[in-house]
N, CA, C and O of each residue as an XYZ file, in Angstrom:
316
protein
N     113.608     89.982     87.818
C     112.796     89.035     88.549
C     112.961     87.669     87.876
O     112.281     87.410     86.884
N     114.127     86.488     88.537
C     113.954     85.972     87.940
C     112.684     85.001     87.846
O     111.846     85.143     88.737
N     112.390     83.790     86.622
C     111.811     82.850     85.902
C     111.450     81.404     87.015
O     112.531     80.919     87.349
N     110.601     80.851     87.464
C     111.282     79.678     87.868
C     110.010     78.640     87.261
O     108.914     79.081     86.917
N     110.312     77.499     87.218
C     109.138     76.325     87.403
C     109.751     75.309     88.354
O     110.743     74.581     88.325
N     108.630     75.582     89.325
C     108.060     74.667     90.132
C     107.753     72.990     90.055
O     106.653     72.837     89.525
N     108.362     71.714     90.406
C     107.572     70.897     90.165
C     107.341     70.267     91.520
O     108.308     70.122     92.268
N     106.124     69.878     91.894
C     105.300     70.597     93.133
C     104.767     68.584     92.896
O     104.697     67.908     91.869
N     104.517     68.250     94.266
C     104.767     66.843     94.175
C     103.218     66.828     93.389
O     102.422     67.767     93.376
N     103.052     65.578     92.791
C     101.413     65.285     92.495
C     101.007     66.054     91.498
O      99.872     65.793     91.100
N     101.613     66.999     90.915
C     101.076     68.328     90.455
C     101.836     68.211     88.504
O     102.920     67.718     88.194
N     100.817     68.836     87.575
C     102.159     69.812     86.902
C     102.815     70.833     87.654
O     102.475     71.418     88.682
N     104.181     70.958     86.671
C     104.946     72.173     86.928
C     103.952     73.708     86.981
O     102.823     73.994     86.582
N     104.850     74.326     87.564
C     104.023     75.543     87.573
C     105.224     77.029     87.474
O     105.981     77.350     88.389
N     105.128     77.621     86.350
C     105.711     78.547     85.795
C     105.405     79.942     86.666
O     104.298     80.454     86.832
N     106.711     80.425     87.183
C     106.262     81.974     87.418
C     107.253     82.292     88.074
O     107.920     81.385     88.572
N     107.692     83.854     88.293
C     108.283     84.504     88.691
C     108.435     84.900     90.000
O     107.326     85.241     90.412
N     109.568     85.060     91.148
C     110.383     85.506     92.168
C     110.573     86.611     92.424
O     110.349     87.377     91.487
N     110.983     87.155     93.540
C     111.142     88.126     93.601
C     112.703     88.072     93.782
O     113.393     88.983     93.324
N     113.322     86.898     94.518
C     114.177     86.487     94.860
C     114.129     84.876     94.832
O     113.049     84.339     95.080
N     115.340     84.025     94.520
C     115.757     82.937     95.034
C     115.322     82.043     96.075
O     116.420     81.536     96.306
N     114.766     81.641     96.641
C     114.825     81.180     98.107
C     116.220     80.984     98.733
O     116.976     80.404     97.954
N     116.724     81.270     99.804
C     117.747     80.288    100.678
C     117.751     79.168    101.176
O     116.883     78.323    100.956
N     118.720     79.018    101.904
C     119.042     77.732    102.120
C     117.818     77.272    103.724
O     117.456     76.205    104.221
N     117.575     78.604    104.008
C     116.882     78.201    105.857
C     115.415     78.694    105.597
O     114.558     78.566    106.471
N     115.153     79.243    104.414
C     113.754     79.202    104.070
C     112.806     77.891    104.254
O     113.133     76.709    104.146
N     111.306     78.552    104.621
C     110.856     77.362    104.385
C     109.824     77.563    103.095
O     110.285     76.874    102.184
N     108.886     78.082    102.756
C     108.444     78.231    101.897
C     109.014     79.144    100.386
O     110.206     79.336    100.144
N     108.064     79.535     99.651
C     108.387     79.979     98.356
C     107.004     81.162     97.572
O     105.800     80.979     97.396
N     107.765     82.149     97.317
C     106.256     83.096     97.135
C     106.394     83.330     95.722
O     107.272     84.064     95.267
N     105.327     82.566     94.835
C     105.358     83.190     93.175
C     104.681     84.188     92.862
O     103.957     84.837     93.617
N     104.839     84.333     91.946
C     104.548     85.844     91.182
C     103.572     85.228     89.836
O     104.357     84.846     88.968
N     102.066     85.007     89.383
C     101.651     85.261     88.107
C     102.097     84.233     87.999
O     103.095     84.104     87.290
N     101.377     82.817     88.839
C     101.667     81.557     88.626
C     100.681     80.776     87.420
O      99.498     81.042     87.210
N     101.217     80.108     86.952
C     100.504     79.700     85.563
C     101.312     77.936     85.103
O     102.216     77.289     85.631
N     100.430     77.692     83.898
C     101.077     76.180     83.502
C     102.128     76.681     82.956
O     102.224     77.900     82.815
N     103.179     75.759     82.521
C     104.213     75.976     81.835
C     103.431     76.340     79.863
O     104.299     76.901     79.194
N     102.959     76.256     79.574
C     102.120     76.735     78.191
C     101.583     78.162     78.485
O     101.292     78.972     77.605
N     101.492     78.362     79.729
C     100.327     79.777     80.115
C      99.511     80.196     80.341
O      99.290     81.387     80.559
N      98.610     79.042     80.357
C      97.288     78.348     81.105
C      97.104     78.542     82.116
O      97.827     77.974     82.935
N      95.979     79.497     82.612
C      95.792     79.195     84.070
C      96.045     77.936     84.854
O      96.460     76.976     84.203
N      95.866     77.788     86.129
C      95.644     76.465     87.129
C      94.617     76.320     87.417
O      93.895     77.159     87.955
N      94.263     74.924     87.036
C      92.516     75.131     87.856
C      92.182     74.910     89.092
O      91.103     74.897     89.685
N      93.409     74.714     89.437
C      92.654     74.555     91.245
C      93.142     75.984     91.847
O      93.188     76.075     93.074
N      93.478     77.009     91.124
C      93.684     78.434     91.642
C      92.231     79.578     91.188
O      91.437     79.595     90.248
N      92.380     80.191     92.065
C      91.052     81.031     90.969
C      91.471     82.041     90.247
O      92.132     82.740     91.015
N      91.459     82.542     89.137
C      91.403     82.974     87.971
C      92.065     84.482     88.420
O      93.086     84.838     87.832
N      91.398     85.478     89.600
C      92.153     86.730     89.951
C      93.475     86.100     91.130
O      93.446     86.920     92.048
N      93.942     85.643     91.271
C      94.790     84.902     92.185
C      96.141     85.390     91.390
O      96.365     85.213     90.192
N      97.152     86.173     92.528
C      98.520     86.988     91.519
C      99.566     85.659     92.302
O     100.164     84.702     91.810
N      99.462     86.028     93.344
C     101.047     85.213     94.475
C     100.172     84.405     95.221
O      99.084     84.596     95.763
N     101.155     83.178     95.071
C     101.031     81.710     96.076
C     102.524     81.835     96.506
O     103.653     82.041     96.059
N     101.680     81.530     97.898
C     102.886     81.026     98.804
C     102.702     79.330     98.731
O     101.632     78.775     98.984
N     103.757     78.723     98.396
C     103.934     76.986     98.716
C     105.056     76.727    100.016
O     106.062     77.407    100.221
N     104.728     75.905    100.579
C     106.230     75.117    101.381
C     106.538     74.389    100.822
O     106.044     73.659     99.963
N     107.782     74.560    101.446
C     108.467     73.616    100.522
C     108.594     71.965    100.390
O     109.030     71.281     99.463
N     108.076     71.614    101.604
C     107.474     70.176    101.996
C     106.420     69.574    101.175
O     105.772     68.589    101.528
N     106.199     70.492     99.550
C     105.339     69.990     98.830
C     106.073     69.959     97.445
O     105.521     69.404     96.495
N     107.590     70.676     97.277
C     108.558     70.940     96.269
C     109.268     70.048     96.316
O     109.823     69.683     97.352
N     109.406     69.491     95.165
C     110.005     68.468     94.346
C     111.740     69.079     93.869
O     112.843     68.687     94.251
N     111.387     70.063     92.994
C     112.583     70.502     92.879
C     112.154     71.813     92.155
O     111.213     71.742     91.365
N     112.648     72.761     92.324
C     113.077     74.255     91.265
C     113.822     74.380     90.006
O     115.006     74.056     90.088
N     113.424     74.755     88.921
C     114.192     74.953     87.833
C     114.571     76.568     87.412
O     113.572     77.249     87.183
N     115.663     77.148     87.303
C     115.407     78.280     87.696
C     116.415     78.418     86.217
O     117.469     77.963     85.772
N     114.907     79.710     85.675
C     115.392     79.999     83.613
C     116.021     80.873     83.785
O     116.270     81.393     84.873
N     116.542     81.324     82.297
C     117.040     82.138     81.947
C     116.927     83.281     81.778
O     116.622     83.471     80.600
N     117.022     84.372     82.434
C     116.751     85.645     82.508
C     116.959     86.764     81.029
O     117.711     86.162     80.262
N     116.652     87.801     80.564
C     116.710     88.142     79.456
C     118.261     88.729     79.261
O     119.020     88.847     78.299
N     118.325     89.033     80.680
C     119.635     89.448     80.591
C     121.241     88.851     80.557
O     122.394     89.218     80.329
N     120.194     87.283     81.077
C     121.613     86.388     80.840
C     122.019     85.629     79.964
O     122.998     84.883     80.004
N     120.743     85.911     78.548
C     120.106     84.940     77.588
C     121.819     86.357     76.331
O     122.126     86.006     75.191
N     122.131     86.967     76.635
C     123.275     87.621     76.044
C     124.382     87.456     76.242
O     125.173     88.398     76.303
N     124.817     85.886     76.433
C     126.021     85.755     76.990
C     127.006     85.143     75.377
O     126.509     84.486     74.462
N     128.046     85.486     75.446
C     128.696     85.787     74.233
C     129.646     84.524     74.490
O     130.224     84.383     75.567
N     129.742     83.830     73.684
C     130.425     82.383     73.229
C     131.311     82.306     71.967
O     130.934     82.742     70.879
N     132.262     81.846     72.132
C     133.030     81.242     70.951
C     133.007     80.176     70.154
O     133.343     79.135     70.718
N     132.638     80.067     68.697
C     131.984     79.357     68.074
C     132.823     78.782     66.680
O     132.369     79.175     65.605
N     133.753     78.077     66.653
C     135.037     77.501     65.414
C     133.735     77.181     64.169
O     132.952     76.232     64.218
N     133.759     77.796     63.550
C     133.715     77.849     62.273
C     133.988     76.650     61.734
O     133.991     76.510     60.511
C-alpha cells in the first residue's frame, strides 16, 4: 500500500496511504489513516475518521514515498 502526501490547496500536507495510485481519468482520491506529516491528527477531521475521499480540484500536487520494499534497492558506490 503505497505512502503518499497530499498537498491539498490552503491546507498542510497530509500523510497517508492508497490503496492504489490514482489514474489519469480519475477524479478524486481515497486515503487510508490520514494524518499530519509528523503524525498528528487533523483538526478539522474527527479523531475516529479512517478514509477521506478528496477531489482532486482541491490537490495541489501528490508526493508519492518510498515503499519498504523499494527502500532495498542496491547501488554502486566507488570507494
Amino acid at each position: 500500500m503505497p505512502s503518499v502526501l497530499i498537498h491539498i490547496q490552503n491546507e498542510d500536507p497530509v500523510l497517508g496511504e492508497v490503496d492504489e495510485l490514482p489514474g489519469a481519468s480519475d477524479t478524486i482520491i481515497t486515503v487510508k489513516n490520514p494524518r499530519k506529516r509528523d503524525g498528528k491528527d487533523l483538526a478539522y477531521l474527527d479523531p475516529s475518521v479512517t478514509t477521506v475521499i478528496w477531489p482532486f480540484s482541491r490537490i495541489n500536487f501528490i508526493e508519492v514515498m518510498l515503499g519498504e520494499e523499494e527502500e532495498d534497492i542496491i547501488t554502486f558506490v566507488r570507494e
